[in-house]
Steps between C-alpha positions, in 0.01 A plus 500: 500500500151399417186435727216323430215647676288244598168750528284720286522769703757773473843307476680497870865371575416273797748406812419163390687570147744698652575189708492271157704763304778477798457107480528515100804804464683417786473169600366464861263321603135531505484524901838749540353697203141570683664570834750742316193703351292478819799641703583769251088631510517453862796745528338747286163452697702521854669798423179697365332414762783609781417883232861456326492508132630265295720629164595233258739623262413504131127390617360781719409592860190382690427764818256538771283801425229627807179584349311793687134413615300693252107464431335206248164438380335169456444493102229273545248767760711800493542476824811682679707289703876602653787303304764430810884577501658226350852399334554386168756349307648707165707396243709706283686353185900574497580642166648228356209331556270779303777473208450123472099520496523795243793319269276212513152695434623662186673175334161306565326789295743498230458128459 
């Protein structure tokens, strides 16, 4: 599958070539293929939000983590302000997913 990247910053798969690759590969069209990505981010969005993880098999899980409030500084003046409680999103890489970055990483160096 390749992607042109259409900037010169770091190369990103967008939802808008998700939607063309799903156009291209598997033949519908351009409006079903956008809805079909929307809805799937939606769901994933949805369901973080609700605090249910989401597990994709052979891709990883995305969960809800709640950071503690904890003290910061201002880098700029030094000056100490509180950091609130907050929740974040974390993503960790299935396994199969680490093998296929690592097989890939060591047959780009041996090229």
């Amino acid at each position: 599958m390749d992607i042109a990247v259409q900037s010169l910053e770091t190369p990103a798969l967008t939802k808008a070539q998700l939607a063309e690759l799903l156009y291209a590969q598997i033949g519908l069209n351009k409006r079903e293929s956008k809805d079909m990505i929307d809805a799937f981010f939606d769901l994933i969005a949805d369901s973080l939000v609700e605090g249910d993880d989401v597990k994709i098999s052979g891709f990883g899980n995305f969960q809800i983590r709640t950071k503690a409030p904890r003290p910061g500084r201002n880098p700029r003046t030094g000056e100490a302000i509180p950091i609130q409680a907050r929740r974040v999103v974390t993503f960790h890489a299935s396994h199969k997913l680490k093998e296929q970055i690592q097989h890939q990483s060591r047959k780009s160096r041996v090229l």
